[in-house]
N, C-alpha and C positions, 0 to 999 in steps of 0.2 A: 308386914305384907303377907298376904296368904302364900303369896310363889316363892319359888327361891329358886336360881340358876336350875338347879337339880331336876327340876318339874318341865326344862325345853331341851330339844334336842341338842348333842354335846358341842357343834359350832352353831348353835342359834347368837345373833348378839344383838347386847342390849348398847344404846348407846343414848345419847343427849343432843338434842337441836339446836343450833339458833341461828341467826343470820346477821348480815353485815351493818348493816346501816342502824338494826334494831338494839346493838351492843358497841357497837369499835366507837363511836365521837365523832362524827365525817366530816366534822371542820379543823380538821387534825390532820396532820401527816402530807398535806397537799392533795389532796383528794379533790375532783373536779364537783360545781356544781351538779345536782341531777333535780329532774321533776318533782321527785318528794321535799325536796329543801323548798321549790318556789309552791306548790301545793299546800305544803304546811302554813308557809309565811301566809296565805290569802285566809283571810276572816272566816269564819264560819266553818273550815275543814277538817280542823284534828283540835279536841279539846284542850282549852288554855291556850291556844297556835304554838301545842310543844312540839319541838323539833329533834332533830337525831343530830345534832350539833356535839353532845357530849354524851348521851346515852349513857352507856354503862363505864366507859372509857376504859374499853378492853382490848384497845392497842394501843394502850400502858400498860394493861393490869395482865393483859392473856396469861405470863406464867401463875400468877396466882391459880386464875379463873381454870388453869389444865392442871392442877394442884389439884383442883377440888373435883375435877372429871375422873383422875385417877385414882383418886381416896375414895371415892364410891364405888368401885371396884367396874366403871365401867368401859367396853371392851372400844368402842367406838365413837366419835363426835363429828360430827354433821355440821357443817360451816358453810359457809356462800363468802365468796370472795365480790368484793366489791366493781365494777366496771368503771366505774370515776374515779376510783382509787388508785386505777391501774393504769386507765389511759383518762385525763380529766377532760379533754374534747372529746372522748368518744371513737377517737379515730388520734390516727399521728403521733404524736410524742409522746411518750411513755415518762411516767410518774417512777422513777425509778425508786425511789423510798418508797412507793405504794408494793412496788415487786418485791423490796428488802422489808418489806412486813410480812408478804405471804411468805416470804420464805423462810423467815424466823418461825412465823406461826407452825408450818411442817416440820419441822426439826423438831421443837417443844413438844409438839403432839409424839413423835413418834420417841425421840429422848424417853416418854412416861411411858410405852409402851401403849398407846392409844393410835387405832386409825382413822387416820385423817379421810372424810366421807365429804368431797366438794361439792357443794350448789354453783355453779356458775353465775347466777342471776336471782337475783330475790327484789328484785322489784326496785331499785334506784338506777334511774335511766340518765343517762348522762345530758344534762340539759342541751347539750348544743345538735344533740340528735333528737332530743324533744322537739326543738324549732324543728329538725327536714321531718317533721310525720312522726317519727317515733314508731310504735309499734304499726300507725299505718302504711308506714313507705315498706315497699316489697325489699329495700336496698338495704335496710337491718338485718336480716337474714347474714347478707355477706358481710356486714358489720360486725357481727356480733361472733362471728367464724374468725373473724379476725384477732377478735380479743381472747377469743379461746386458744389461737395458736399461741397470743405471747403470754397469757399468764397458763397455761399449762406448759409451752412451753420452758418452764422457770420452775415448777413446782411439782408438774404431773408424775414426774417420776417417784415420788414419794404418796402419791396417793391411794388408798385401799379402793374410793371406787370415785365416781362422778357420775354428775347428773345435771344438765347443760341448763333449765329454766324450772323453777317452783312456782307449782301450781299455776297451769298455763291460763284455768279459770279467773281468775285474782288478776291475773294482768291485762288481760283481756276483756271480759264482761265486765265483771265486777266496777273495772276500771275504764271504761270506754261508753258504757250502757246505766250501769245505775251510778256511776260520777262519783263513789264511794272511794276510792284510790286516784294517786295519779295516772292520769293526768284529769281526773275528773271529768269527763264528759259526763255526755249523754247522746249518743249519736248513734245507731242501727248502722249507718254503713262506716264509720269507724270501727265500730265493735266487729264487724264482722272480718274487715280485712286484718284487724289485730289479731283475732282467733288463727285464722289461717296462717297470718305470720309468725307468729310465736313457733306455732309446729315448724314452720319450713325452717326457720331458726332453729329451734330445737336437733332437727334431721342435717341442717350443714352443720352445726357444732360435734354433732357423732361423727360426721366425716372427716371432719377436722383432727379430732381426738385420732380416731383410727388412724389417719396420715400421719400422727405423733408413734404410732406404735402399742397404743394405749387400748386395755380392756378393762373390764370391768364398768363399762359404761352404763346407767338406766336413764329411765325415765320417772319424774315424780309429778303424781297429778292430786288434786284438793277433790276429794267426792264426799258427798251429801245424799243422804237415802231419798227420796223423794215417795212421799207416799199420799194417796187421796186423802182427802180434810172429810168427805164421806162417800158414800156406795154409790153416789150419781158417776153416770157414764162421763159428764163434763168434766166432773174430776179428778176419773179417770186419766182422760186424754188430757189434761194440765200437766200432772203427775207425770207421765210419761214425758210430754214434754220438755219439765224440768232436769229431766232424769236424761234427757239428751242433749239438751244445753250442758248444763253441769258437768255432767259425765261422760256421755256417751260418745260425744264431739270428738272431746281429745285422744281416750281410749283406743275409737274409732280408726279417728283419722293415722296412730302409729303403729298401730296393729292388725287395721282391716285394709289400711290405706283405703278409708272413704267416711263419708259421713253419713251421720242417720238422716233419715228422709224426711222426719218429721221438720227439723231443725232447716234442714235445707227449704224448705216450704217456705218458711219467712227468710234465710238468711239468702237463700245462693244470690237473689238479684242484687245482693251489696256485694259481693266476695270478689276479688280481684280477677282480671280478666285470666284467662288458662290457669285456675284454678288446680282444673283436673291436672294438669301437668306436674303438679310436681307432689303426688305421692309418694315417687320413689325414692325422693330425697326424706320429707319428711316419716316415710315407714324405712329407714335404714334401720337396718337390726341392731337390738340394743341386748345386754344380757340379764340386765332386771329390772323390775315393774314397783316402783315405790307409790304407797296410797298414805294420804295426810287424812287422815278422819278424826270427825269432831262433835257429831251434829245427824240428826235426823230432821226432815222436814215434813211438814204435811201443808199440800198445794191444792190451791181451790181453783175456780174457773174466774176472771173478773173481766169487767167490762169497758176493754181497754184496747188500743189496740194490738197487734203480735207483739210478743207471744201470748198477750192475754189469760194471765195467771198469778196469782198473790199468795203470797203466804199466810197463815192463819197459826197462831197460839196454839202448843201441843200443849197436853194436860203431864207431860214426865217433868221431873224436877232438872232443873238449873242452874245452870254453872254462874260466872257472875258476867259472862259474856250475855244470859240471856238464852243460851243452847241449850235445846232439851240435852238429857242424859240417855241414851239411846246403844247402850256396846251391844245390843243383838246386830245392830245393824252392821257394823264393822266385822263379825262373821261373815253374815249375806252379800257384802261389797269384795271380800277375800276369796269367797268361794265363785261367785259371779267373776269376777277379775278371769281367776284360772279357767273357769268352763268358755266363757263367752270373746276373751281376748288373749290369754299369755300364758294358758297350756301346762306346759313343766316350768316354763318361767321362772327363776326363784321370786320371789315376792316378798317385800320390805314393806312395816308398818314405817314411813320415814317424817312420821306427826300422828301425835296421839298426846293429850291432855288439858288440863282444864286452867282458865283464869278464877280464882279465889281470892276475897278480901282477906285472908287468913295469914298474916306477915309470919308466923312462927309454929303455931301446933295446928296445921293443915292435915285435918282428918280426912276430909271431905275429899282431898289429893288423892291420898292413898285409898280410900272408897274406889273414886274415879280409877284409880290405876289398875287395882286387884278385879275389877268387874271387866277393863278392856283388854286386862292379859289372861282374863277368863277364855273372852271372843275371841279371841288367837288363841287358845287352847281349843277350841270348838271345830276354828277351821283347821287346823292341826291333824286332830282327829278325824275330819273329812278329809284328808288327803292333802290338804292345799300347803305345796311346797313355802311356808313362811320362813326366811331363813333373819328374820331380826324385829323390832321394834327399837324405836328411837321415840325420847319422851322429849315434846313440846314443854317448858324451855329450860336450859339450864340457869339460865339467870332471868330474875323479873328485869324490863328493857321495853324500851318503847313499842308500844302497841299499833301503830303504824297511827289512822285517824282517832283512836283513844289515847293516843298519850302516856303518861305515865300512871295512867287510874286500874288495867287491867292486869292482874299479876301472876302470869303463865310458871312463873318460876318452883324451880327446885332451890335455889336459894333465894333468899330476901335480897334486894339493894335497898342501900337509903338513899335516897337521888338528893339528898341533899350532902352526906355525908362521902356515899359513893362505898361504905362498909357494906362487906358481902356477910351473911350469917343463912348457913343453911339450916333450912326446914323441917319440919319431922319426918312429911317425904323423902327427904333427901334421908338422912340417917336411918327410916326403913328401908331404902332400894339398898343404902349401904350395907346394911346386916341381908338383904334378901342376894345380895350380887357376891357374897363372900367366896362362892365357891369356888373362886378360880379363873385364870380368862380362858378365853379359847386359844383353839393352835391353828388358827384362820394365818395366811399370810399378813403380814402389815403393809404393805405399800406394792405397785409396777412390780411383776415381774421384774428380775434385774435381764438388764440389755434389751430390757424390750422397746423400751423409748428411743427416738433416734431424732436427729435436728432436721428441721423440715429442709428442702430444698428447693429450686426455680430451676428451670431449664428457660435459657435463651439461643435464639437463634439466630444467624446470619444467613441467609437465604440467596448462593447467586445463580446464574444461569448453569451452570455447569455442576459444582460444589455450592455443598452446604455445610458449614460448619456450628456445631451442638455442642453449649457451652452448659458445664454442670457448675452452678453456686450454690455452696451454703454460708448460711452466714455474710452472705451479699459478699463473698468474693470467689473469684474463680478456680477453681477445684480441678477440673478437667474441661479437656475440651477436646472435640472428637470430628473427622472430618468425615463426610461421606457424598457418594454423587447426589445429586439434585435429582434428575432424572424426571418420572411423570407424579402423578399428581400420590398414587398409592403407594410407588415406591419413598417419597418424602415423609408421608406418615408410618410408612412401616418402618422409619428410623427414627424420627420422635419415638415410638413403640418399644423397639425392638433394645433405645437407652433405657427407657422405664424397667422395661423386663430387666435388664442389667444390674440398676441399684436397688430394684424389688419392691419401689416405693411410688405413689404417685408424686409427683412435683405437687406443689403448692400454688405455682405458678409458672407460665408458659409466653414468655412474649419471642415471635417472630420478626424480623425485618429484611425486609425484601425491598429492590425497585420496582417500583410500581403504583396505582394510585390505591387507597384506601377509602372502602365505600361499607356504610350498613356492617361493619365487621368481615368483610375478605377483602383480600388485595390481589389484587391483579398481577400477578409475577409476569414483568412484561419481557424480562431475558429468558424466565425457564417456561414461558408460553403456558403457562396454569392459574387457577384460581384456588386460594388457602384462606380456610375461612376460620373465624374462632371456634366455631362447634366441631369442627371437622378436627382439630388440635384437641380439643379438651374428647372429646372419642377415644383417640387414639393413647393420649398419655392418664385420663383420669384425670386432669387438674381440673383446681376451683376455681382458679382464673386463667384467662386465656387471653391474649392482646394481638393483634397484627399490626405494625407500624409500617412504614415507610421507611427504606435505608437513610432518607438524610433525616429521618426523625431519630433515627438510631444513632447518625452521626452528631446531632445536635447536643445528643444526651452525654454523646460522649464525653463533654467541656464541662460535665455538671458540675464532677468533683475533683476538676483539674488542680494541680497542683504546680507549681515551681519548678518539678523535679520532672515535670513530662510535660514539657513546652520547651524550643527552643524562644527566649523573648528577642523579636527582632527588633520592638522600640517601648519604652514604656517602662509599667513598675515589673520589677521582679518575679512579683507572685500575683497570678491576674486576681485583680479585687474583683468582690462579690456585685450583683449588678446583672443589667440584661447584657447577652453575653450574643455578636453576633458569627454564624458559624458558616464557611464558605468549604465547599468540599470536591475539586476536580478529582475525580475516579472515570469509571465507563461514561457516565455523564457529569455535569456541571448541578452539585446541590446546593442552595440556600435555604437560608433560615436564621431562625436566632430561638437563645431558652432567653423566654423575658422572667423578670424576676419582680414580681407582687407580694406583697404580704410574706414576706419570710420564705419563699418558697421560688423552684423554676417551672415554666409552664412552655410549653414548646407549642412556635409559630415556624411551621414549614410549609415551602410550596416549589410551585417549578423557577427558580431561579437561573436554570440554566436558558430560557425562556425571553431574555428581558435582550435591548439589543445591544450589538455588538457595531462599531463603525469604524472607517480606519483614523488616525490618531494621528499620523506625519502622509505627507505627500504620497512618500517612497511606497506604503501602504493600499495606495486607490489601486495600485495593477492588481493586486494578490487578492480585493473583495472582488471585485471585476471578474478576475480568474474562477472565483469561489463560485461564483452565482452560476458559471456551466458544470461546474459540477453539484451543485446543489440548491435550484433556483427554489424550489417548493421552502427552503429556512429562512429566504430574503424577507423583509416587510417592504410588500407590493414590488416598487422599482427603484426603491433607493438601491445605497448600498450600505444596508442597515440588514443585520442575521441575527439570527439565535446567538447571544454565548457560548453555550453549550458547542455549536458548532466549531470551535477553534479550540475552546479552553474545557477539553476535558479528555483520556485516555480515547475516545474514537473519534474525537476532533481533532486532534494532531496529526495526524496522517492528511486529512482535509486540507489541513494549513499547510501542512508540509507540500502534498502537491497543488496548490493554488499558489504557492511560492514558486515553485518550479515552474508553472506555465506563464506567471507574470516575467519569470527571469529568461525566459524563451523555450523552455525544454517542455514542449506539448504533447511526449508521449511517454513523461514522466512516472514509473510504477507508483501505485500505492504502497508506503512501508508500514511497519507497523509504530505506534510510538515509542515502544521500547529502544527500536533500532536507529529512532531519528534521534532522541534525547543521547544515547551514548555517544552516535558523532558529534551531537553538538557540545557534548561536554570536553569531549575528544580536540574539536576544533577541524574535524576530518573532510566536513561537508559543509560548505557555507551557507548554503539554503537551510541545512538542519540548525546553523548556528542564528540566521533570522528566524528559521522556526521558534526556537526558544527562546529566543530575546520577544519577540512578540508575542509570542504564549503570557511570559511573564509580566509583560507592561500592560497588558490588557489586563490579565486577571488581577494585577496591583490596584490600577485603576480602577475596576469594574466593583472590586471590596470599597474601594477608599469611595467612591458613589455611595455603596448600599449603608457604609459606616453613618455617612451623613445624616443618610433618612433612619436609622434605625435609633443615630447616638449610644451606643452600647457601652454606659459604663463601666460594664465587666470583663471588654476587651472583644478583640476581633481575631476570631481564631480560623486559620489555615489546616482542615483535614484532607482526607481522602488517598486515593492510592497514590495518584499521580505526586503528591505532596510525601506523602512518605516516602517514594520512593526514590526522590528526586530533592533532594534537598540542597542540594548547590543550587537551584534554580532560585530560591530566594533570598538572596540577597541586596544588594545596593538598588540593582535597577529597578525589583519589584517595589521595593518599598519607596523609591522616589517616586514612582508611579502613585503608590497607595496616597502619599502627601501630593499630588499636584493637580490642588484644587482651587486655584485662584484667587479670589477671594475668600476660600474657605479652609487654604493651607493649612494655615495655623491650627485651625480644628484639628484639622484629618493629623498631624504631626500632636499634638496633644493625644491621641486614642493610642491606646496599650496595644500594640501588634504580636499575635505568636503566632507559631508552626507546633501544631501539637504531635509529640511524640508517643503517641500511643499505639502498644500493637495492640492487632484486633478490634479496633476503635469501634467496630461496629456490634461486635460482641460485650465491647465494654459501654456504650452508649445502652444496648439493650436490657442488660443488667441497671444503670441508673433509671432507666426508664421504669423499669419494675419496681425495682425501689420505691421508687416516686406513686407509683399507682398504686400498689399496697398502700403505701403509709394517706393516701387520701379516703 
């Protein structure tokens, strides 16, 4: 090698490339299908239809493979963790042996004294996000934030840097517009809403990391010099062209927050609708700017439609990809970078090298290499803060639609044998890297990572109560008044300021209906919407439910140990589960259970009607209807539920009792004070109160049991139910069984009284759960 450490500044580092799917075996370890396995498998796509099924099989071999990283004396390695390996639907379950791989791989790396340098994403897309759009559905973005919290969440602490998508061009054009990658298209308005998503991806994956704690974040983009094919004006303006497709797009869009004009000419009419909206996510500030260079291009004008431009044969010599050899231009892209987008930025060569048929005395490598660490000496000397190079690849590995023909490697494989034998590249960078490593940190700041958290809410007319979980269980929980619409958000605020961190996630529940993302708080007389939440705390996601969606949620993850069972099996089995909840009003609903999962069906059940049951009963509806004729339906004497069987219905009941039993200037009490005499025995109107509260609301479950059939059981919440539990016994549940003909059923259903405090703060914590993991 002409260089030797000595010749860069004293933490410049040198480090080794490669990525996941191109080396690890991806039918290995339970790694989920992705695009590139069904891409490969189709005829005509990747030479021989070879696949990354076994590759290099370097999740078996990695400690060898970091053997041979450290005996080159190099200071860093550059990895991309897989997405299907980690989560194999893409979303939901986690691959737990895909997370006890990356987290072996971090230990090994940093055991040698190597820092570990993450790619997030290198181009295997997990097939079942291929079926929703893939890079064109805008809803990868929060996808793909997701996956970053749980495999950073697992590994990031141990990493020197990251960098959330490679080469956003490759996933996007490359792969959407000339069909050369998966997912192979050819489609203009796919291509374009890919380009855009990738960055918005890109910018929530930084915010993600950030919410972790996490620095040392970049960005790494694939640029190609683009230069006229000759001195005509046309191709000129091709060349430009190309040079902002290519480059200038992505650049652009996370450094200028915008795109070049040219580009926008053909693209903006494909790009997704509010577009402009969300700069601000994808230009989040990052702290380094990684360039993959390889290649010069010279671009003609052609007779096609947009972008109307071809490449044409330069006269420079040839790597075996076919790529001119070109390292002046990896100067001009270095210094260009710093002047026209990222400043003092530091700036990482994070790809640089050649494919060669040369299995063992690879001259032509080390040519290649001493001539590109020339042009980083050049920009060096221009000023241009370059704080590393990483060489394209440590190991020859599948070449993505080449196969096992192009050989980027510093050591040989034999893909038949699977033997590693390094190069003569490899033993020059060895003898040129001898000098020593740097004194660079290796991995996170310590303490700087911390575990993500959710804030849920209970939302009532008076009080609100702000539930802090990590790790999906409850941590603290903090009360404060309700009050008007600012005072509510400046206490969502005012927790955030507290733990110093944004939440993750943000779900509220209140009474009231749920429209377009706000609910209508119909006890604290306000409107709370999801944007107005994610404002005020900074979260990524933001929910507003319904309290009996809250209460529904509650039964998710019921257990044995918080139910009392008043008929049925011991520990309510899995199944649609239906949930019945007397508080300030009367809630129904049920979580129905599909496909391995709960999915909540809620509405006004307190709503449905109500009629009297024994004779002794007609005075007291009779009575009801003068004091509340607008809940009657027309002129029976048929009412809302809710009007009798709920904490503001018992009072109703209680004096509709009283004027049916002759006392017509009966006070209203409140239900607290009618339920203690009647348990008391003190007031016999309060003792009918109760006894009909309970037979009706028995009844009125053992109805809705019917039509819902809830194999999961039928659970009893809400205030009134907690707080009041001698109310359920004998009589309610004879009521819930007395169904005629259909006793037997209703006496066959699993009946409990769920004992959970905070049900509603614990419903809202499942709920979240539940929406993350989809």
């Amino acid at each position: 090698m002409k260089y030797t450490r000595s010749d860069f500044p004293k933490d410049f580092l040198f480090g080794v490339a490669t990525s996941a799917y191109q080396i690890e075996g991806h039918a290995q370890g339970g790694a989920g299908k992705t695009h590139w396995d069904s891409f490969a498998a189709s005829p005509g796509n990747v030479v021989r239809n070879e696949n990354g099924d076994l590759a290099c099989d370097h999740l078996n071999r990695f400690p060898q493979d970091f053997d041979l990283v450290r005996d080159a004396g190099f200071d860093s390695y550059r990895f991309s963790t897989s997405w299907a390996r980690v989560l194999p639907e893409g979303r939901g379950p986690v691959n737990q042996a895909g997370l006890d791989y990356y987290d072996r791989l971090a230990d090994a790396l940093l055991e040698r004294g190597i820092r570990p340098c993450a790619t997030l994403y290198h181009w295997e897309l997990p097939s079942p996000l291929a079926d929703l759009g893939g890079w064109r559905n805008r809803d990868i973005a929060s996808w793909f934030a997701d996956f970053t919290e749980v495999i950073m969440g697992r590994i990031g602490d141990r990493m020197y840097s990251v960098a959330p998508i490679n080469e956003p061009w490759c996933v996007s054009w490359l792969s959407h517009f000339e069909g050369h990658h998966a997912p192979g298209m050819r489609d203009i308005r796919a291509t374009a809403r890919a380009m855009h998503h990738v960055l918005l991806a890109h910018g929530r994956a930084i915010e993600a990391m950030r919410g972790l704690g996490m620095s040392n974040l970049g960005a790494v983009f694939n640029l190609e010099w683009a230069e006229p094919a000759d001195d005509s004006p046309d191709a000129g303006k091709a060349a430009d062209l190309y040079d902002g497709i290519y480059n200038r797009f992505f650049l652009g869009g996370v450094f200028k927050k915008a795109y070049p004009q040219n580009v926008l000419d053909g693209l903006e009419a494909h790009l997704p609708s509010g577009w402009q909206d969300d700069f601000d996510t994808i230009g989040a500030p990052v702290d380094w700017c990684g360039l993959n260079y390889y290649t010069r291009k010279l671009i003609a004008p052609a007779d096609t439609a947009w972008p109307s431009l071809e490449e044409v044969p330069g006269p420079l010599p040839k790597t075996q990809m076919g790529w001119e050899i070109e390292p002046d231009a990896l100067t001009r892209f270095l210094t260009r970078t710093m002047h026209d987008f990222t400043g003092d930025l530091p700036i990482y060569v994070t790809e640089n090298g050649m494919a060669s048929p040369e299995r063992q005395q690879d001259d032509d490598r080390i040519d290649y290499l001493n001539k590109h660490l020339g042009a980083v000496q050049n920009a060096l000397d221009d000023g241009v803060p370059v704080r590393g190079y990483f060489i394209w690849s440590l190991l020859d590995n599948y070449e993505w639609s080449f196969g096992y023909e192009k050989r980027f490697g510093l050591v040989d494989v034999d893909f038949d044998t699977l033997e590693r034998t390094p190069k003569a590249s490899y033993n020059a960078l060895k003898s040129a890297l001898s000098g020593g490593p740097v004194s660079l940190p290796m991995a996170q700041p310590a303490g700087t990572m911390h575990e993500h958290w959710n804030l849920v809410a209970d939302i009532g007319g008076t009080n609100t109560r702000l539930g802090v979980i990590s790790n999906g269980q409850l941590t603290d929980l903090r009360k404060y008044p309700t009050g008007s619409l600012q005072e509510l958000l400046d206490a969502f605020h005012s927790l955030r300021d507290e733990i110093g961190t944004d939440p993750r996630a943000v779900v509220a529940a209140g009474a009231g209906p749920v429209k377009d993302g706000t609910i209508r708080l119909t006890n604290a007389h306000l409107d709370l919407s999801e944007s107005d939440i994610g404002k005020a705390t900074g979260a990524q996601h933001t929910f507003v439910i319904n309290d009996f969606t809250a209460a529904a949620w509650s039964v998710a993850e019921i257990t044995g140990d918080h139910v009392e069972v008043l008929q049925g099996a011991e520990t309510p089995p899995v199944g649609t589960r239906l949930v019945v909840g007397p508080g300030t009003g009367l809630g129904v609903g049920a979580l129905l259970y599909s496909q391995g999962r709960y999915h909540t069906a809620s509405g006004e059940g307190g709503h449905v009607g109500l009629s009297p049951r024994h004779e002794d009963e007609v005075e007291v509806f009779k009575a009801a209807r003068h004091i509340a004729p607008e809940c009657f339906f027309d002129d029976s004497l048929v009412l809302e539920a809710e009007m009798f069987l709920s904490g503001t219905g018992i009072p109703i009941l209680h004096q509709a009792a009283s004027m049916a039993a002759g006392q017509t200037d009966a006070p209203r009490r409140s239900a607290k004070d009618i339920l203690q005499d009647a348990l008391a025995e003190s007031d016999p109107i309060a003792v009918k109160t109760a006894h009909m509260f309970k037979t009706h609301l028995g009844a009125i479950m053992g109805d809705l049991a019917v039509a819902y059939m809830p194999t999961g059981g039928v659970f009893l919440v809400g205030g009134v139910a907690e707080k009041n539990r001698w109310l359920f016994k004998d009589a309610f549940r004879d009521a819930f069984n007395a169904g005629g003909r259909f006793s037997d059923l209703r006496r066959s259903m699993s009946l409990y009284v769920s004992e959970q405090d905070e049900f509603g703060i614990v419903g809202a914590n499942n709920f979240c759960k539940s929406a993350l993991a989809r």
